[in-house]
N, C-alpha and C positions, 0 to 999 in steps of 0.2 A: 193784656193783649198789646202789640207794638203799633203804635201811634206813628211812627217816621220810616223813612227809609231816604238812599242817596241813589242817584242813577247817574253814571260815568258810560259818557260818549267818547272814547281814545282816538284823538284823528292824527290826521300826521303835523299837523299845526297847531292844534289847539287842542285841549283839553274839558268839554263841554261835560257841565256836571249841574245838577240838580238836589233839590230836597222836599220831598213828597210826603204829603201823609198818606195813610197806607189805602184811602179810597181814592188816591189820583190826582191830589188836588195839591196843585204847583206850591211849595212854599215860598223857596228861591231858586234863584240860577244863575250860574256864573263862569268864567273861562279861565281857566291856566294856559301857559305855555306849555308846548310840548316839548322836553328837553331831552334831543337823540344823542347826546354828545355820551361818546363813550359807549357805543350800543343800549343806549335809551336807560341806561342804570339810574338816572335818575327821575325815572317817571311815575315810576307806584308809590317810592318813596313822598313827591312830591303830590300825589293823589292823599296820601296817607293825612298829610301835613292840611291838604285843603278841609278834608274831611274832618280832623281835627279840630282845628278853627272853627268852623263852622257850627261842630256842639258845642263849642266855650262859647260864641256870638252870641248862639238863641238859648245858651242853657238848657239845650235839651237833657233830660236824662239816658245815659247810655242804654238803662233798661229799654226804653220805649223805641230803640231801635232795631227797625228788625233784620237790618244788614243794608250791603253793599251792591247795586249792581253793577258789571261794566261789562261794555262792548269791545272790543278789541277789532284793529283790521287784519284778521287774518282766519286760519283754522281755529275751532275750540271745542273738545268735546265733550261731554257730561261731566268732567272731573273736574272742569275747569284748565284742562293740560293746552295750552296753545304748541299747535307745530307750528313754529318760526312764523315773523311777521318781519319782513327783508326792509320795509320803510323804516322800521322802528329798530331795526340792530338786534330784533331778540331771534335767540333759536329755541329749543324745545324745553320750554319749564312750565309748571303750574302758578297759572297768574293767580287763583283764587286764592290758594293757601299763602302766596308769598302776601298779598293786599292784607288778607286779614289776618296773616301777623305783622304787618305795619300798621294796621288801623287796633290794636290793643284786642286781638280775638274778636271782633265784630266777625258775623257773618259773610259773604262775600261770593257770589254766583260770577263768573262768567262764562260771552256767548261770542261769540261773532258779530262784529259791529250792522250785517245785515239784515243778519237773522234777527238782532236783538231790534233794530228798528222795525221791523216787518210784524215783532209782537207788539210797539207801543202801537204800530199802526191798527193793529185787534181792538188793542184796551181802550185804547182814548182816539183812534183817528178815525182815517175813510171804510175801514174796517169791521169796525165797531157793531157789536150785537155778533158778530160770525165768529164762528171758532175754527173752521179751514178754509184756512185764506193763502195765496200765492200773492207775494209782494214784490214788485219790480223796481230797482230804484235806475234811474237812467241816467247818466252825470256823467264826468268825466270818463266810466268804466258804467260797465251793467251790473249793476249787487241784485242780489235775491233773498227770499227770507220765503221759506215753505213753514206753516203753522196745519200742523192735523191734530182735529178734536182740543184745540187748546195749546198745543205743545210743539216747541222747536222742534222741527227735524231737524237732527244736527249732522247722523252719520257718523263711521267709526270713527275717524278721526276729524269730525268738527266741519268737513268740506261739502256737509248736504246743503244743498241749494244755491248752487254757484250756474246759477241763469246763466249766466253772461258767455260762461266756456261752451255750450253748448253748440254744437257743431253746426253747423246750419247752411256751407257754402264752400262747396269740392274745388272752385277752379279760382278759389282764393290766391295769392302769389305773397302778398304781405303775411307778415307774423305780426299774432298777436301777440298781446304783453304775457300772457303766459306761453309762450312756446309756440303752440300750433298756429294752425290757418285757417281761417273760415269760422272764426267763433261768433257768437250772434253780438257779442260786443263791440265789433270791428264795424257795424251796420246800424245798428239799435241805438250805441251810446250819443252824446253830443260830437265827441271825435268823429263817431262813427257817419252819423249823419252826414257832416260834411265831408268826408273821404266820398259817400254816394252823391253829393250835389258836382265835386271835383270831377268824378270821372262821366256826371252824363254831362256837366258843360261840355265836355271835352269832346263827347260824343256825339252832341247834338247842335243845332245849328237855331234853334228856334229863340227868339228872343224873350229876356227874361230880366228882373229887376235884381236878381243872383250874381248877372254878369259886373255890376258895379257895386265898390265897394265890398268888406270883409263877408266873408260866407262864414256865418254860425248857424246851431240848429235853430237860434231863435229867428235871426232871419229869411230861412228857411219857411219856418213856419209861419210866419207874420205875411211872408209873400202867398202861401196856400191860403191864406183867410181873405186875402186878394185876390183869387183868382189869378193866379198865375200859372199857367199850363204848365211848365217847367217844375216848379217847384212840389205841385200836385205830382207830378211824377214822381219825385225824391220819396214824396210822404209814401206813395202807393209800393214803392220797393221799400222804405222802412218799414210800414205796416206789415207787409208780406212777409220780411222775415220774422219780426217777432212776435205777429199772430200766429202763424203754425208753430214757433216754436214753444209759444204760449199752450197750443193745442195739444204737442205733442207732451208737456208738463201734465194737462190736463188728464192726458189716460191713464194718467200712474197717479196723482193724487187726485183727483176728482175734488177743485175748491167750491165755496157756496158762491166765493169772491176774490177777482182779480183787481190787486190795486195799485197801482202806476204812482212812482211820487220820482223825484229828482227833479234836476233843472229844466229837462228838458219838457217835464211833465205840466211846464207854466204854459206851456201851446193853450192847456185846458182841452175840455170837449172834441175841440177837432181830432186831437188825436187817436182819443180813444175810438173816434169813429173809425179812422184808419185803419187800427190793431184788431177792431171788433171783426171788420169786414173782412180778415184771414182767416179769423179765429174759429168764426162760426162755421164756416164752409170745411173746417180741414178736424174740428174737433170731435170726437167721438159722441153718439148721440144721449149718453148719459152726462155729459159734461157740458154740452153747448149751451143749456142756461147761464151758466155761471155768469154774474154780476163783472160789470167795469166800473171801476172808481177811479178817480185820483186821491190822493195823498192829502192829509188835510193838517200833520202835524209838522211839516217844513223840516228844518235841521232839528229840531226837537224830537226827532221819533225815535232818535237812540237813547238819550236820557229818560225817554218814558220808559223802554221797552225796558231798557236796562232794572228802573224802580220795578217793573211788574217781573222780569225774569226774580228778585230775590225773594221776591213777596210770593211766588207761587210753592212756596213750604208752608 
């Protein structure tokens, strides 16, 4: 039976990758560069090479391993086929088959870098014990990761549970980074946050600790844990959009547990109180239990997910 596995986090900067024994338990972990020069031709190859080293280091035996996982930022379907990933220069090839013929026929699964953290968040985070879980990661963009009975939703081609496009605001005027207008990204994310603190300073007159100084969502929220009228507002229209559209997720997978991780997700508790008070009011009455977490595995929940996407053969 395989003792090891590797779990590859693909970001646009870095390369975050690990080595697991096969019950979860951290061996090491370590970072490469991510090197796009050339539409990213040298980034599996240099996966390959990390991976490599790494058995010669601890002398593991190739037998005892039971493969590859990696997350990727983009689409990925059960074949491992990514449609294009426009940060990294790739267009439509099989990332699994290509790794594990760089890695000497090693095994080799890959997911979507959100999908795949949304599973380490099942195996080892806020997750943990649930097997249908909705995961939100809130950062620079909104990722998502839907888990039913155990297993990625992935969708035909690899684009199931892209939270973040979700439509959620008609009299939108901006575009969002994929195209449209009104996506729950533009609102939900850290960007998005302060785009809403931007336009009620602007519409509002009442005084606030927001007016001075940079506006981020952490300041944002730092001033709600102050009582700041203002700022309570911002939280009550972020809340509102991605409680309901939490809600509306909810009629269609019905999770045990919702769990919030990203940057923005260091508010803690408050926030969840915010998301919860949409949620419950707008969510269908077979789903309104459902569990609020935060995130407990930090940048680490794609290199787990990634070790538990190879290990689930």
């Amino acid at each position: 039976m395989s003792k090891y596995c590797f779990g590859v986090d693909l970001g646009g900067t870095t390369v975050k990758m690990g080595l697991f024994t096969t019950d979860g338990t951290v061996v090491d972990k370590w970072e490469i560069p991510t090197r796009k020069k050339n539409n990213g031709e040298q980034i599996l190859p240099d996966i390959a090479a990390s991976v490599s080293a790494k058995i010669a280091e601890t002398k593991i035996d190739r037998t005892d391993i039971a493969g590859v996982g990696i997350g990727v930022p983009g689409p990925v379907d059960q074949a491992g086929v990514i449609y294009k990933a426009a940060n990294l220069g790739w267009g439509v090839f099989n990332v699994a088959e290509t790794l594990s013929s760089l890695c000497g026929g090693l095994t080799v699964k890959a997911g979507n870098d959100a999908n795949v953290a949304a599973l380490g968040e099942m195996w080892k985070g806020g997750g943990q014990g649930h097997r249908d879980l909705v995961a939100v990661t809130l950062g620079t963009g909104v990722g998502g990761g839907i888990i039913i009975n155990g297993e990625i939703l992935t969708g035909a081609t690899g684009a199931g549970g892209e939270i973040g496009h979700i439509h959620v605001e008609d009299q939108e005027t901006d575009t969002c980074g994929c195209g449209n207008r009104g996506c729950l990204e533009q609102y939900a994310s850290a960007t998005g946050i302060v785009r809403l603190a931007g336009r009620r300073l602007a519409q509002d007159t009442k005084d606030s600790v927001l007016r001075s100084g940079e506006i981020t969502a952490k300041t944002v929220f730092d001033a709600v844990k102050a009582g700041d009228e203002l700022a309570m507002e911002i939280a009550e229209q972020f809340g509102e959009y991605l409680g309901k559209a939490l809600a509306s997720i909810a009629c269609v997978v019905n999770p045990e547990i919702i769990v919030i991780g990203g940057g923005v997700s260091k508010a803690g508790p408050v926030l969840l109180e915010y998301v919860r008070k949409y949620y419950v009011p707008y969510a269908f009455h077979g789903s309104r239990n459902a569990e609020f977490a935060l995130a407990t595995l930090g940048n680490d929940a794609g290199i787990y997910g990634a070790a538990k996407l190879v290990m689930e053969d």
